[in-house]
C-alpha positions in Angstrom: 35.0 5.1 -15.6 34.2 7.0 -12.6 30.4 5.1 -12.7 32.5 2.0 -12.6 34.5 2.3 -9.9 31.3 3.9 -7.9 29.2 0.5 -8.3 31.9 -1.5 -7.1 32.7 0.5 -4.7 28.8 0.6 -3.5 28.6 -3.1 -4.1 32.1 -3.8 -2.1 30.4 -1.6 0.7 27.3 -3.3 0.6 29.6 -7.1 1.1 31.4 -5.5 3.7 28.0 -4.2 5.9 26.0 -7.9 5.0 29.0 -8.8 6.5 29.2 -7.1 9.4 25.4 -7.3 10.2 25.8 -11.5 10.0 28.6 -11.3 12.3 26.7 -8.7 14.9 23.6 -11.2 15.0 25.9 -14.9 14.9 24.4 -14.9 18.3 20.4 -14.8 17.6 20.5 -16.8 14.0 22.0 -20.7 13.3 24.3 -19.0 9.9 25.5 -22.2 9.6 22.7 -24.3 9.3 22.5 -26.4 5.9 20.0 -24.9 4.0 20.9 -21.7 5.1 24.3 -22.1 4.3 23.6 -23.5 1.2 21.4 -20.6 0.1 24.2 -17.8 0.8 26.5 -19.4 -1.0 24.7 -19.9 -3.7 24.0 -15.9 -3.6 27.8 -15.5 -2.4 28.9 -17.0 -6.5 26.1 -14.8 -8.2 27.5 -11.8 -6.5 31.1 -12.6 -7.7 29.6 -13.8 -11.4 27.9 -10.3 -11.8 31.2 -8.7 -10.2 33.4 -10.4 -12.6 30.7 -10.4 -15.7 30.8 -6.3 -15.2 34.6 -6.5 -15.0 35.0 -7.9 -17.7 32.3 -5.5 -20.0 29.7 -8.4 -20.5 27.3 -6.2 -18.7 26.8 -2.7 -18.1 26.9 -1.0 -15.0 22.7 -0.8 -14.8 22.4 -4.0 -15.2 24.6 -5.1 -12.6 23.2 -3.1 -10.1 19.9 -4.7 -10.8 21.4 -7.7 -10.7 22.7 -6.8 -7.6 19.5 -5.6 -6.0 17.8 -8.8 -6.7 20.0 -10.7 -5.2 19.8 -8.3 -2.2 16.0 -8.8 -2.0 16.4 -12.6 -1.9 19.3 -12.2 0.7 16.4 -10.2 2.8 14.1 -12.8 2.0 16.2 -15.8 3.4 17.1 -13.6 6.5 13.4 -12.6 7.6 12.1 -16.4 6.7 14.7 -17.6 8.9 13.5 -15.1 12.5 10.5 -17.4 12.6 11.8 -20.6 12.9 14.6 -21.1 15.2 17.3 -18.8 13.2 16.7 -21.2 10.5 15.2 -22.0 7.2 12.3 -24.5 6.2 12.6 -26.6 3.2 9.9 -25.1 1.6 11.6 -22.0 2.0 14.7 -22.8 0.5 12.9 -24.3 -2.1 11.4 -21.1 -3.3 14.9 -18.9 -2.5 16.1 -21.5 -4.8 13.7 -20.9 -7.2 14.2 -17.4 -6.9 17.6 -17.8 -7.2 18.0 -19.8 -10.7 16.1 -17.4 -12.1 19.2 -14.8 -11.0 21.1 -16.6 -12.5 19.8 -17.4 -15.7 19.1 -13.3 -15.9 23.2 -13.2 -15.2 23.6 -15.8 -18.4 21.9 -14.1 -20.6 23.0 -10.9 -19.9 26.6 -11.6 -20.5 26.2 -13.8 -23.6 
């Protein structure tokens, strides 16, 4: 139990500092610009899927951490992609985030079913 309550615990950490270092650069980057908006969201439900999917016992705490770390990676991805064009994303980009993305996802499905 005490694993459990140390991944969410790492993983509510990690929310709170993506947070935090989104709010400390509002200034520099567009966050609200439509493809970049629609990109974290979309990795804003698979964090709360894997959250709950672990919750409830679908997966086990490794595989939610990889789960995690992927979506991390893409996160990073989305965030370097967008220093080099105005603080926002390109349509290609997206595009492939999205493409990484669904493949998240469909890792989240079948691990919980």
């Amino acid at each position: 139990m005490n694993f459990k309550r140390s991944l969410l615990a790492a993983a509510a950490g990690a929310a709170l500092v993506l947070c935090g270092a989104a709010s400390a650069s509002a200034g520099t980057w567009q966050n609200n610009h439509p493809r970049r908006v629609e990109v974290n969201h979309r990795l804003g439900n698979q964090f709360h899927r894997i959250n709950r999917d672990y919750r409830d016992g679908k997966i086990t705490g490794a595989q939610a951490a990889r789960l995690h770390t992927e979506d991390r990676a893409i996160r990073g991805q989305e965030r370097f992609a967008s220093r080099f064009d105005g603080g926002h994303i390109t349509r290609s980009e997206q595009r492939s985030l999205n493409q990484e993305e669904n493949g998240v996802s469909r890792q989240i499905y079948n691990q919980a079913h």
